[in-house]
Structure formats: structure tokens, C-alpha cells
C-alpha positions as CSV (number, residue, x, y, z in Angstrom):
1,X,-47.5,-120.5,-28.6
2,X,-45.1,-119.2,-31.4
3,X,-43.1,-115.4,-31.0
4,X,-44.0,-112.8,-32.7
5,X,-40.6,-113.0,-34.5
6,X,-39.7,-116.9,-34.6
7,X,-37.9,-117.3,-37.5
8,X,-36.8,-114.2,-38.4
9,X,-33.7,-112.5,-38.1
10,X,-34.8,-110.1,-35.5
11,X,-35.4,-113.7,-33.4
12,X,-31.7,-114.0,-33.3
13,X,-30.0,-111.2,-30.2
14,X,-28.2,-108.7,-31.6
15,X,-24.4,-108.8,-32.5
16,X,-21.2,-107.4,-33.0
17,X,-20.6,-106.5,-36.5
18,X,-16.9,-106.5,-36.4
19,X,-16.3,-109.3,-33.8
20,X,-19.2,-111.6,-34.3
21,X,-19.8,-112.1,-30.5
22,X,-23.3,-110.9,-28.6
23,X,-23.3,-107.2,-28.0
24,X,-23.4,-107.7,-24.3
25,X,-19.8,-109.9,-24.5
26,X,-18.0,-107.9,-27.3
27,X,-15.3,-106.0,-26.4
28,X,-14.7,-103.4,-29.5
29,X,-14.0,-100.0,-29.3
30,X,-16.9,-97.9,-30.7
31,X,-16.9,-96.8,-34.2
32,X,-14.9,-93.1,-34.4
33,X,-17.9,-90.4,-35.8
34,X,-17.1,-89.5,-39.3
35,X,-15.7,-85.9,-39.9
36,X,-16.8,-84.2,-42.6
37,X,-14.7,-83.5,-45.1
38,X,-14.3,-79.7,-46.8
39,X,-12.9,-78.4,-50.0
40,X,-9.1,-76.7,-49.8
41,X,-9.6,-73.1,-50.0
42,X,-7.3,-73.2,-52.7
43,X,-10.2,-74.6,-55.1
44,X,-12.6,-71.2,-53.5
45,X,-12.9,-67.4,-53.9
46,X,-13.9,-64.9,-51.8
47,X,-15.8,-61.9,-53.1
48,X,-15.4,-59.0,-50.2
49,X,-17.5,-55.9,-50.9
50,X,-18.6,-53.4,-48.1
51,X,-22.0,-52.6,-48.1
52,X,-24.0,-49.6,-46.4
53,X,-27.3,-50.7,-44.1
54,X,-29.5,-48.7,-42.2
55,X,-28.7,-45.5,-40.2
56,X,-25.5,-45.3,-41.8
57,X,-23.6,-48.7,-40.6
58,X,-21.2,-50.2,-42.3
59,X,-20.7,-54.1,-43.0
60,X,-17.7,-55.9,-44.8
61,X,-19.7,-58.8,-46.6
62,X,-17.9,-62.4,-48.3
63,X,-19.5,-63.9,-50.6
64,X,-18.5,-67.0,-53.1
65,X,-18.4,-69.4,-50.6
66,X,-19.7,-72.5,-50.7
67,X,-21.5,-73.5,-47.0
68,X,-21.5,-77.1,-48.2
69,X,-17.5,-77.1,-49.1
70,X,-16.3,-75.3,-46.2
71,X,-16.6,-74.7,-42.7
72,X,-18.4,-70.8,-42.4
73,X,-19.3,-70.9,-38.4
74,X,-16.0,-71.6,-37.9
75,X,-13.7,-69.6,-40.7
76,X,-17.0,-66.6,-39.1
77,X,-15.5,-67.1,-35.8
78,X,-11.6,-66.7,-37.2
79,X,-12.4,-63.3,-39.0
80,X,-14.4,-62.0,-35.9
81,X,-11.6,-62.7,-33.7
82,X,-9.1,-60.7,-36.5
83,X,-11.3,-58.1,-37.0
84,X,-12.1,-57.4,-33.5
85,X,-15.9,-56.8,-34.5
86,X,-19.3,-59.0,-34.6
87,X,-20.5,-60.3,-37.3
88,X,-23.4,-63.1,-38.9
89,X,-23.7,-65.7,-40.9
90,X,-26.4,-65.7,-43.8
91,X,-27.6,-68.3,-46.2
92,X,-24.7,-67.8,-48.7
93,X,-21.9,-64.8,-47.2
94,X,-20.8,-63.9,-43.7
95,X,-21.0,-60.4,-42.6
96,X,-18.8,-58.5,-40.8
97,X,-19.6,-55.2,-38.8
98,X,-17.5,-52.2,-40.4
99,X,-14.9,-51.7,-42.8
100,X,-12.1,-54.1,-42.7
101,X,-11.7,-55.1,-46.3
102,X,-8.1,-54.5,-46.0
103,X,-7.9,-56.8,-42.8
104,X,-10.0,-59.7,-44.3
105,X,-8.4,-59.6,-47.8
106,X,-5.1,-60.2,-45.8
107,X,-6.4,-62.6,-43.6
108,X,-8.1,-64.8,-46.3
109,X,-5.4,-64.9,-48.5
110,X,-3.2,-66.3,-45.1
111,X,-5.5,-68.7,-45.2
112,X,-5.1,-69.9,-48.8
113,X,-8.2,-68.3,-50.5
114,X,-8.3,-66.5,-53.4
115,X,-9.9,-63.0,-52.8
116,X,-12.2,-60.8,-55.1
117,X,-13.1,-57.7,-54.4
């Protein structure tokens, strides 16, 4: 009776791609994940404009950003934290709650950005 498989490389058992040995005897470290990799802020800018929502409230909005080229959740979480105020991430800006466009514009130009606005 032939395998399903005979013959074929999926036949052979699995093994090590750096080492050569069976999976079950190699000893190598796991591959380290790769990080991605984001564009300097230098290379960015940052349009800031304050805009009025309902019942009155205010929100500080950045815009120019590119979500592929740069880490937003975590430059969000940086300008929440230096604003002392929520805020939210949309498809292309990150809002703020209030008026803190002197705050941010100092703060993102710490950072290296260059600021609009």
C-alpha cells in the first residue's frame, strides 16, 4: 500500500531551516518578530486646527499624518498623557478633547515634527 505523500517533499519530516537537523533535535533560537519600521518625523507635518462639535465642545484635531508611516495609537497615547485630556483616533487625524493647540504644537515639535496650523 503506497502513502498518500510517497514521494513528495511533504514525505520527508520537517526540518530546520537554519541548522538542517529534524525540528524535534534542532536546537536554534526562534526567529526574533519583525518590527515594523516608521518614517522620521522629520520627513512629516502636522496640521493642528481646533474644531467646534456638538453642544459646544471643543476638540484640538492633527491631521497630515500618515497612519501607515507612523505609529498614531502610540504618539495618541503621548499627547493624551501631555494634554491631560482624552482623546480618539480616526481614519486619518487624532483628536484631542479641548483646546490645547499651544500644548501640542510644543509637544510635536519636541518630538521632531513639523507643525501647521
Amino acid at each position: 500500500m503506497t502513502r498518500l505523500f510517497a514521494g513528495t517533499p511533504f514525505d520527508r519530516p520537517p526540518q530546520c531551516d537554519c541548522c538542517g537537523r529534524l525540528e524535534e533535535e534542532c536546537e536554534c533560537p526562534p526567529p526574533a518578530p519583525e518590527l515594523p519600521t516608521f518614517a522620521a518625523p522629520e520627513t512629516q507635518t502636522a496640521r493642528l486646527s481646533v474644531e467646534k462639535r456638538k453642544r459646544g465642545k471643543m476638540v484640538t484635531v492633527i491631521r497630515g499624518l500618515a497612519a501607515d508611516e507612523s505609529d498614531l495609537p502610540a504618539l495618541l497615547t503621548r499627547l493624551k498623557t501631555s494634554c491631560g485630556a482624552g482623546g480618539t483616533l480616526q481614519q486619518d487625524s487624532i483628536e484631542i478633547q479641548g483646546r490645547h493647540l499651544d500644548r501640542l504644537r510644543g509637544h510635536l515639535k519636541a518630538i521632531g515634527y513639523n507643525v501647521k496650523g
